[in-house]
N, C-alpha and C positions, 0 to 999 in steps of 0.2 A: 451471324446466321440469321436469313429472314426467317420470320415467320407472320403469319396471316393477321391481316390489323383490326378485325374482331375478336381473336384470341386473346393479342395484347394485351386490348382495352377490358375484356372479362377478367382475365390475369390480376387487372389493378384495382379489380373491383368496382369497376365503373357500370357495368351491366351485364349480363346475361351475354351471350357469343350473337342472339338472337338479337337483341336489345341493343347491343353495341352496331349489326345489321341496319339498325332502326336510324340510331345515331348518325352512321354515315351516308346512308339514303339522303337525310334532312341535312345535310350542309352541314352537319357543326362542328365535325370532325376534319383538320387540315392536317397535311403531309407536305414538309417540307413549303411551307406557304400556300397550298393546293388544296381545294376540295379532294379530298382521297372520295374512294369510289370500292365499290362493293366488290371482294373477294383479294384487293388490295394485298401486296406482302410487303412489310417492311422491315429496317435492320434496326432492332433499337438503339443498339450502340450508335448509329451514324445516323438515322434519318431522323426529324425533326417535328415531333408529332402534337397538334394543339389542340385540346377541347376547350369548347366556353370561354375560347381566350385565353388559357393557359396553357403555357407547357405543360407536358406530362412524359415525365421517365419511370423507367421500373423501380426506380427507387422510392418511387412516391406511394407505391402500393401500400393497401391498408393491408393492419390483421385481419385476418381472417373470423369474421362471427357467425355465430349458428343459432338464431333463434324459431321456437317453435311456438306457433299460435295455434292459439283454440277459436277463428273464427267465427263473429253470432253473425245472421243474415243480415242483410242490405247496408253490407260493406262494401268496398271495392277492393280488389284484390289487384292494388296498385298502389303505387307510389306519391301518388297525386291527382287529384281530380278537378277539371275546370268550375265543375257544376258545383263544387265544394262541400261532394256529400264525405262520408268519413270515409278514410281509406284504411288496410291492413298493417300504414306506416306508423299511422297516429297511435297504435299500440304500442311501437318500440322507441318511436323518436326521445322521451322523456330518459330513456334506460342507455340509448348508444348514441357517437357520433359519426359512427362506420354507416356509410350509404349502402345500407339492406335493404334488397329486394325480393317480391314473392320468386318462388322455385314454381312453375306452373299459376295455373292461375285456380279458382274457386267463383264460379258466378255470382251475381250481389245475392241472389237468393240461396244459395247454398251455406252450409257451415263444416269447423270443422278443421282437423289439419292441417297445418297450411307452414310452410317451410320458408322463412326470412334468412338470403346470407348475401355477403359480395365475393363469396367464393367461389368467380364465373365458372372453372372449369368443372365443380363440382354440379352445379346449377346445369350445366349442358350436359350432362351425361344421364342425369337425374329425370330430365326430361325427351332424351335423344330417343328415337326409337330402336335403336339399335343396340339397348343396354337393356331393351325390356322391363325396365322397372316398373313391379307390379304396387296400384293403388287399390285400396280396398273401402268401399262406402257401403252404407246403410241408408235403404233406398225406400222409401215408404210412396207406393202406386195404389191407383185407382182402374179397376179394368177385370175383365173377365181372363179366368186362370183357363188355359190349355198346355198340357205337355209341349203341346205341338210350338206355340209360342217360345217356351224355353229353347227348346232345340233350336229356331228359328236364331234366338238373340245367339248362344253358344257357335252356331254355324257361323254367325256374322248377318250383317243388313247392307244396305246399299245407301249410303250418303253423299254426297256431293265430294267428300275429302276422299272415299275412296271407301272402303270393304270393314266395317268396324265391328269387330265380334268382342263378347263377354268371355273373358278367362276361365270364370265360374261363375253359378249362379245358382244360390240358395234358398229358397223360401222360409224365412224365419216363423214368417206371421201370416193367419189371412184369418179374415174374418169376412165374407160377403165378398163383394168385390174387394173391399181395403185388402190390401199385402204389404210387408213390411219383406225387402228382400238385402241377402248380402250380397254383392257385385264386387267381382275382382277383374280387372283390367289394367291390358300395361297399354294399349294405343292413348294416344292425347289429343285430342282434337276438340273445338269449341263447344261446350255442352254435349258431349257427346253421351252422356248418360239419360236426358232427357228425352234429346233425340231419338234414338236407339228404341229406348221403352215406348216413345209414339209409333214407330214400325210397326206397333203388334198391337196399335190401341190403348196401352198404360200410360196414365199422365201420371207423372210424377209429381208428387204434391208435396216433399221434404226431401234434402242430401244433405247427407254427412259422412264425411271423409274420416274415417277411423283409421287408417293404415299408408305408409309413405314408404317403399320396403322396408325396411327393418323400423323404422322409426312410428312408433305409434303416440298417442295423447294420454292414454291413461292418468287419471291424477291430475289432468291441466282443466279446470272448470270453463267455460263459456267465457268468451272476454278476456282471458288471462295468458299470457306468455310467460316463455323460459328461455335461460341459453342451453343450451344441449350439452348433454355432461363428456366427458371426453369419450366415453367407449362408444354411443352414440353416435360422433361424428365418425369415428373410427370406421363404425361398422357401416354408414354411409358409402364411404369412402373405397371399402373395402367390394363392395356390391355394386362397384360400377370401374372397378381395378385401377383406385388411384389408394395405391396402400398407404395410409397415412402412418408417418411418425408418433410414437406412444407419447411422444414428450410435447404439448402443448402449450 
């Protein structure tokens, strides 16, 4: 049976559905001795698929890991960085051999939440817009308060990617200009929270991501990671309709 050779390669824990996108774009990915090419369908059982110079079958799949970081700013929320600032790997590399990747991204200056797996298929659903998974941060601006603003962000704003509106939208805090707000959002788009709050004038001058659907940080201090305990991934799983098995 084909099926799509970003799927595959997410399947094996090789990256994200997006990521493995990325992979085949750049060459590195062959089919059958051939650069394979974007939206690609292959058989695994018959067709002959190489990354980095190796084969790769379904049997080579790794376990599946789920770890959860408490990211501090001016990290990168990648894998690897040319410039050789830290990345969100360097947390897990000492703890796993399993090629974890972030589940969305967190900007260098942001903290906070941050979801590490090679569980592609979970990772694309997590992220897909279409599963609406709602995130929830803690948004500390600078700016003049009006209703009329709130309603504005709530309604949606106008950005380049297209129509980006707030879920919800809380005022925890305000002192003067300073506000501390709570923001719920399931769109994903590049800083889309910075952005957004510039629409109405607010610069955002801290983010922190407290909420991933069901999955929160509570308990995990700044700089510090975990594996996710089994009900956890369950309930992940559960919220984007890939039921997981109780037995881990």
């Amino acid at each position: 049976m084909k099926i799509r050779l970003n799927k595959f390669l997410a399947d094996l824990g090789l990256a994200s559905r997006r990521g493995a996108d990325q992979l085949i774009d750049e060459g590195k990915v062959l089919v059958n001795s051939k650069k394979a090419k974007l939206g690609d369908k292959i058989d695994p059982e018959v067709d002959q698929i190489t990354f980095a110079g190796k084969k790769i079958t379904a049997a080579a799949r790794e376990d599946f890991e789920y770890w959860l970081l408490n990211k501090p700013s001016n990290v990168i929320s990648s894998v690897s960085d040319e410039a050789g600032r830290k990345t969100v790997f360097d947390y897990v590399k000492s703890k796993t051999q399993a090629r974890v990747y972030p589940v969305g991204r967190l900007d260098l200056e942001s903290e906070g939440l941050l979801l590490l797996t090679n569980d592609g298929e979970l990772a694309n659903r997590l992220t897909h817009p279409k599963y609406e998974v709602k995130k929830v941060y803690r948004v500390w601006v600078n700016g003049i308060f009006t209703q009329s603003k709130v309603d504005r962000l709530l309604r949606g704003v106008r950005l380049a990617e297209g129509r980006i509106a707030f879920d919800d939208l809380e005022i925890l805090e305000k002192e003067g200009r300073d506000m501390v707000l709570k923001v719920t959002i399931h769109q994903g788009v590049k800083r889309e929270i910075r952005r957004v709050c510039a629409k109405v004038g607010w610069e955002v001058t801290k983010l922190l991501r407290v909420k991933l659907g069901s999955l929160s940080m509570v308990g995990l201090s700044v700089g510090n990671v975990r594996k996710l305990n089994q009900q956890e991934i369950q309930d992940l799983k559960k919220l984007v309709g890939l039921y997981a098995n109780t037995d881990f």
